[in-house]
C-alpha positions in Angstrom: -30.8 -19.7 1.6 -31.8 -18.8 5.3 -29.5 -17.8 7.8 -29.1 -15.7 10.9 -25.7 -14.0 11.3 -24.6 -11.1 14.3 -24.5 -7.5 12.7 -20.9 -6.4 13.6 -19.3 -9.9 12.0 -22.0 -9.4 9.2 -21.0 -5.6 8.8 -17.3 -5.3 8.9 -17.0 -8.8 6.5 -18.9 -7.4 3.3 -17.7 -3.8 4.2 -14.3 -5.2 3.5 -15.4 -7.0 0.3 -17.2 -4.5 -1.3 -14.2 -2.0 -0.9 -12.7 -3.8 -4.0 -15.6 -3.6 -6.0 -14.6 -1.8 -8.9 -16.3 2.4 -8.9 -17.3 1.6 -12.6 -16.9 -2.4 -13.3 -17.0 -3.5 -17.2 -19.6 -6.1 -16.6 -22.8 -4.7 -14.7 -22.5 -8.1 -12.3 -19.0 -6.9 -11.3 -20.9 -4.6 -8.9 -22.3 -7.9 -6.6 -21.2 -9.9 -4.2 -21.5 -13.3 -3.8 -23.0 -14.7 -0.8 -23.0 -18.3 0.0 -24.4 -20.3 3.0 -23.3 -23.8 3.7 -24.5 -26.6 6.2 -21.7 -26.2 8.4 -22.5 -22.4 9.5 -19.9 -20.7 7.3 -21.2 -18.1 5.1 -18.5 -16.8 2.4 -18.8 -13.4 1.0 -16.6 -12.7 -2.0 -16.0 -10.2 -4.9 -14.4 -9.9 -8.2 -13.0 -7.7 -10.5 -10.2 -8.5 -13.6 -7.1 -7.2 -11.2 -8.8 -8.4 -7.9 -10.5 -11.1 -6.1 -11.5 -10.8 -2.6 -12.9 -13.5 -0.4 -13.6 -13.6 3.3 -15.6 -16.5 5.4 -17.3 -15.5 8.7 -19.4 -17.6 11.2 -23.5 -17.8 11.3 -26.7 -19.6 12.2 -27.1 -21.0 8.3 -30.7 -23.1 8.3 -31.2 -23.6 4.7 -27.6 -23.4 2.7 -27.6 -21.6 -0.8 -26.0 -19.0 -2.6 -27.1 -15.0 -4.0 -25.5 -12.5 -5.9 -26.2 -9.0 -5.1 -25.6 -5.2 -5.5 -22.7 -5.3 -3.3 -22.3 -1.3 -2.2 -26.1 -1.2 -1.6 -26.1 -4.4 0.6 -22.4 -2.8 2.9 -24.3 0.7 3.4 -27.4 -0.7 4.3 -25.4 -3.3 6.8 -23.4 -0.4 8.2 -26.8 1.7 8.6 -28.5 -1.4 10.7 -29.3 -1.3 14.5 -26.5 -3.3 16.5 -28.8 -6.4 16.3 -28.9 -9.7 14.5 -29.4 -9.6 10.7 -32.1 -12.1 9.1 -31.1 -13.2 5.5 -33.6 -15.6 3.2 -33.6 -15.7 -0.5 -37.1 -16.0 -2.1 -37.1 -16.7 -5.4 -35.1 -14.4 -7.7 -35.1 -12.0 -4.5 -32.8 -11.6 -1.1 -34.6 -10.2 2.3 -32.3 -8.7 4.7 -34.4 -8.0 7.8 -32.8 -6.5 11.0 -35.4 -5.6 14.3 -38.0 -3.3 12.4 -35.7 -2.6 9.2 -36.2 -4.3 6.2 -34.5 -4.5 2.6 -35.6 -6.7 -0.5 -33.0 -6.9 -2.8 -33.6 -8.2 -6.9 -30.4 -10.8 -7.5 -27.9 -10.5 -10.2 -27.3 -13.6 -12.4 -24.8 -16.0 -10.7 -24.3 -17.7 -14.2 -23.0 -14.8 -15.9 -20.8 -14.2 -12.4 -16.6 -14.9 -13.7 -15.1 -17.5 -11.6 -12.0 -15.9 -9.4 -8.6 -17.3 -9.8 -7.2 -20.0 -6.9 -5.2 -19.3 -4.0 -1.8 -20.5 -5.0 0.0 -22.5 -3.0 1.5 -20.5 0.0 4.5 -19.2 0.0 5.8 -17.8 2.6 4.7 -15.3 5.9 5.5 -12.3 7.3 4.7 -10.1 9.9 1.4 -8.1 9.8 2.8 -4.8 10.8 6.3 -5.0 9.5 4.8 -5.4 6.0 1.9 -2.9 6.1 4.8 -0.5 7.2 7.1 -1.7 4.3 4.7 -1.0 1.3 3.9 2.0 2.8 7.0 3.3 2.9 7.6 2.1 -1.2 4.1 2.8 -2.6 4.4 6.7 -2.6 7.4 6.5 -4.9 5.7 4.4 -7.9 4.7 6.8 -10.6 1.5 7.7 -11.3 1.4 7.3 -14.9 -1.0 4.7 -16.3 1.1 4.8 -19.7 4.0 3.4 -17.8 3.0 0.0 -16.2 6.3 -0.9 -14.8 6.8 2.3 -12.9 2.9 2.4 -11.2 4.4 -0.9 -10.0 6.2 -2.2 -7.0 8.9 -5.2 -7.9 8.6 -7.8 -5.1 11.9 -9.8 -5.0 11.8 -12.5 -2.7 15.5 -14.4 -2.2 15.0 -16.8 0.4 14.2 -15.2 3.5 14.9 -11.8 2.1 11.7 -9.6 0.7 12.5 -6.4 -1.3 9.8 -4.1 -2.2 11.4 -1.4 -4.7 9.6 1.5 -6.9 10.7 4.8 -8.6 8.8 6.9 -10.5 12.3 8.2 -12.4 12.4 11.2 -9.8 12.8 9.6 -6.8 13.7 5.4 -5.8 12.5 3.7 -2.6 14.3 0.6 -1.4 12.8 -1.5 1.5 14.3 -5.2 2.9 12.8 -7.0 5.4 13.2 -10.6 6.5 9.9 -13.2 6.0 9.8 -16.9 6.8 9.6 -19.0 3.2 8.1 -21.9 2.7 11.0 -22.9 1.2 14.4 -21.0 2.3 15.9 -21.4 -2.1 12.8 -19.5 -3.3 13.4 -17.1 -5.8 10.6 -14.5 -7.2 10.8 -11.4 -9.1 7.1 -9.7 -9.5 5.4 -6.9 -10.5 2.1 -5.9 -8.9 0.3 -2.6 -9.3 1.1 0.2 -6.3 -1.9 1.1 -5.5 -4.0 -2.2 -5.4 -0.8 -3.2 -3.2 -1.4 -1.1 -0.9 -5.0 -1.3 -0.8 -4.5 -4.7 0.1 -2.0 -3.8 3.0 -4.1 -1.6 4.6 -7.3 -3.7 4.6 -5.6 -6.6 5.8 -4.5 -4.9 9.0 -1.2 -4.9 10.8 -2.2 -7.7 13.7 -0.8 -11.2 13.0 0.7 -12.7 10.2 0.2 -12.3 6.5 0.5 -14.8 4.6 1.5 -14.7 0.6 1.3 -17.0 -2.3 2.5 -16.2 -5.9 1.5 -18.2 -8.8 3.4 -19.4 -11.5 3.2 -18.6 -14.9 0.7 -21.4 -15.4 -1.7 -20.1 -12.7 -2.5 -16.8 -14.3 0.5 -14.6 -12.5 -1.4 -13.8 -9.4 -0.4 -12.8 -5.9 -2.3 -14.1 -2.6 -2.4 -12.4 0.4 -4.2 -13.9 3.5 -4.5 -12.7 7.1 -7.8 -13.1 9.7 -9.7 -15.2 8.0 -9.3 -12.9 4.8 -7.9 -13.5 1.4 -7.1 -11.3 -1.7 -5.7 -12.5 -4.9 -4.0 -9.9 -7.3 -2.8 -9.7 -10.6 0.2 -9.4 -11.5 1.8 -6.9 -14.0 3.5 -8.8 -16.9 7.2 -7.0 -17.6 11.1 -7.2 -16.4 11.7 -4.4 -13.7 15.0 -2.8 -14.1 17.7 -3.6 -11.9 17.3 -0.2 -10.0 19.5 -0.7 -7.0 22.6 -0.1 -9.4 21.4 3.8 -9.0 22.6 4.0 -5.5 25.9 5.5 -5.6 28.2 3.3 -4.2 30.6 5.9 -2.4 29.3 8.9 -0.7 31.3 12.4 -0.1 30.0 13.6 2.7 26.5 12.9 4.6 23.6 15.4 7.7 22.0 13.8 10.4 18.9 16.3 11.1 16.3 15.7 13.5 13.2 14.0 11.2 10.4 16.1 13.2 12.0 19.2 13.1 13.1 18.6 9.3 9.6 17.8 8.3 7.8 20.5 10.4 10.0 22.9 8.1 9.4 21.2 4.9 5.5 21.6 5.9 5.9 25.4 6.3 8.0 26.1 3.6 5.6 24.0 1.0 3.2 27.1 1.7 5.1 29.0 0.0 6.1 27.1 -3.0 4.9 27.2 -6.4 4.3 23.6 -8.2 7.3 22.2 -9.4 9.2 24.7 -7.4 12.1 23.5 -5.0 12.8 23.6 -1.8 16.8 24.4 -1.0 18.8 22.7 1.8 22.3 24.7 2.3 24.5 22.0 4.8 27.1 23.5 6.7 28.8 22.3 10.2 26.1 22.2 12.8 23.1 23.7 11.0 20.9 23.1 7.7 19.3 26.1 6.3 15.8 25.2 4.4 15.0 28.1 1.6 11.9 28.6 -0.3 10.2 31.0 -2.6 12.0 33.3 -4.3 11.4 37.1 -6.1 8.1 39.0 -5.5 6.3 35.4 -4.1 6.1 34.4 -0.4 9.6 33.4 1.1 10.5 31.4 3.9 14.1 30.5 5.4 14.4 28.5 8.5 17.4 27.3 10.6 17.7 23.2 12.0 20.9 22.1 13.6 22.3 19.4 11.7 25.6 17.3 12.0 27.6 17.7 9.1 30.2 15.4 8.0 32.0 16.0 5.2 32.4 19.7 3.1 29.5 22.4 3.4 27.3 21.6 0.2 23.8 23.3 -1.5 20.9 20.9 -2.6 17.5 21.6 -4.0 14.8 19.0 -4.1 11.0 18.4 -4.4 9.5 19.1 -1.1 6.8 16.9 -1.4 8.7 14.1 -2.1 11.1 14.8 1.1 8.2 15.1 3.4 6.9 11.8 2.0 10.2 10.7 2.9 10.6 11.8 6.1 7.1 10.7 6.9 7.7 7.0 5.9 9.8 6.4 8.8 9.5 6.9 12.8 13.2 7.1 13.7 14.0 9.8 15.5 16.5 11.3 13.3 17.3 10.8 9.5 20.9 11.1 7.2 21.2 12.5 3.7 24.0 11.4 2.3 25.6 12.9 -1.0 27.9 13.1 -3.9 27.7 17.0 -5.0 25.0 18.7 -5.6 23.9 17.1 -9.3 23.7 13.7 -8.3 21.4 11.7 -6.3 21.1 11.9 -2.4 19.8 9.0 -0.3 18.0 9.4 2.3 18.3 6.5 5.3 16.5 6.5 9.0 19.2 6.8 11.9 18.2 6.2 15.7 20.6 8.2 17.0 22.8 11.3 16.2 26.3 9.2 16.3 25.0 5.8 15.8 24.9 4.1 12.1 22.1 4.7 9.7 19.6 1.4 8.8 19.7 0.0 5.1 16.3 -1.6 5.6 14.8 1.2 3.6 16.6 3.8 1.4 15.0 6.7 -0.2 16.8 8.1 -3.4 16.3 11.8 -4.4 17.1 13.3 -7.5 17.9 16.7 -7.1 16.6 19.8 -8.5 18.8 22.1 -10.6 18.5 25.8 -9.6 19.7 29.0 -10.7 21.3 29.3 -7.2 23.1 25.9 -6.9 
């Protein structure tokens, strides 16, 4: 393998590969990367681990084709590290060279034969935007639990129902709901999967918001993976085996009353009053006609109490809840204001994005709170 390839292209490609290289893979080859040249002046980096495969192809001068695997971190920091010229690559032997202007690395290979095959791109099925779905998982991810022990709950359930997406996760505490509209492949497809929140996420991120990503799931006879392809750029994800509860039966299907606070204001306040808090401790929202009240801390600790105007509709009511989980509620949507609607002061609140003071509030995501129980309330 000899080839000549421009640093930036060569740089940003295996950077983005070797980011799913596991911290500490099972197999000691799990730590390359593959590199393979062919005639045609494409050279294909890729990586694997059991819950991952990523795979990206990029352009170069390719004179002799041929393939390498390689410590993959080592070979993205010393890429990153390189002067902003072109990058020499030639295998000799059992060895790759990686020249660049005066710099030099010689790397020892890893055995390609002991290297697992990835699983295949299913067949596509369906697109969406590139920003409206980086936006959408972020705005579910930060409810999945966190618990290992409970595989369905450190997942997000995709349900796909023609040109309907959901993403949905809940960690028990707290539910987050998001719709969007794709374009299918096919407008009678029907999906239901499971796919861990984090590596989700992951994924979303690296792909970028620009363009269209496109998404495949496989059957049951393909492995149960998930594609997801944007730029040239493809990841293929396991999927988590399990039957998600049908979790949008918690949202209460009449409300009693509802407060439309500004989302800034309410989430500048959250910040402060989380300074005070102790872990696990609540924050308390008190709702009466044209103001909330936000109260933290309580006997000899730090206490803060702060004032927001608020539009009230419905009878003045008390709720505690989490405060990190509001302000990563608050903080997964833009709109200017937001409406916390309720029941009484046991049961769930949800949480919806509202552009304006007297105008609606949007479905597309809903954020359920469970509330806290305090001596006070």
């Amino acid at each position: 393998m000899k080839l000549r390839v421009e640093h930036d292209v060569f740089a940003d490609a295996i950077s983005w590969v070797a980011h799913t290289i596991p911290s500490r893979p099972s197999l000691p080859v799990l730590a390359g990367i593959r590199i393979e040249a062919f005639k045609d002046g494409t050279v294909a980096l890729s990586s694997y681990d059991p819950d991952i495969a990523s795979h990206v192809a990029i352009e170069a001068a390719v004179n002799e084709p041929g393939e390498i695997l390689v410590h993959g971190r080592l070979l993205a920091d010393f890429a990153r590290a390189l002067p902003n010229r072109p990058i020499d690559m030639q295998v000799s032997g059992s060895k790759l060279e990686v020249t660049c202007g005066s710099s030099r690395i010689v790397m020892q290979s890893m055995p390609l034969e002991d290297y697992p095959a990835a699983p295949d791109m299913p067949d596509l099925t369906g697109a969406v935007d590139g920003a409206l779905w980086q936006e959408a998982v972020a705005q579910v991810v930060s409810a999945a639990s966190n618990d290992d022990t409970l595989p369905l709950l450190i997942s997000v359930c995709i349900e796909i129902e023609g040109r309907q997406v959901s993403l949905m996760a809940t960690d028990r505490y707290r539910l987050a709901v998001r719709d969007l509209e794709w374009e299918p492949t096919r407008d009678d497809v029907q999906e239901r999967i499971l796919i861990r929140a984090s590596r989700l996420s992951d994924i979303a991120k690296s792909l970028g918001s620009a363009g269209k990503v496109e998404i495949s799931v496989g059957d049951g006879n393909r492995g149960g993976v998930i594609g997801f392809s944007a730029a040239g750029r493809q990841n293929v994800a396991r999927l988590i085996d399990g039957d998600y509860p049908q979790v949008r039966n918690l949202f209460p299907s009449d409300v009693s009353g509802y407060a439309v606070v500004n989302r800034q204001e309410m989430l500048d306040a959250i910040k402060r009053a989380r300074l005070v808090v102790e872990k696990n401790s609540a924050v308390r929202l008190s709702f009466s006609e044209g103001q909330v009240i936000l109260e933290a801390g309580q006997g000899d600790n730090a206490q803060t109490s702060e004032a927001l105007e608020a539009t009230l509709a419905g009878e003045d009511i008390v709720m505690a809840f989490n405060p990190g989980f509001l302000q990563e509620g608050l903080s997964s949507t833009s709109a200017e204001y937001i409406r916390l609607s309720f029941t009484n002061p046991s049961k769930p609140a949800v949480l919806t994005a509202q552009r304006e003071i007297g105008s609606d509030d949007s479905q597309d995501f809903r954020l359920l709170l469970m509330p806290i129980r305090t001596y006070n309330s």
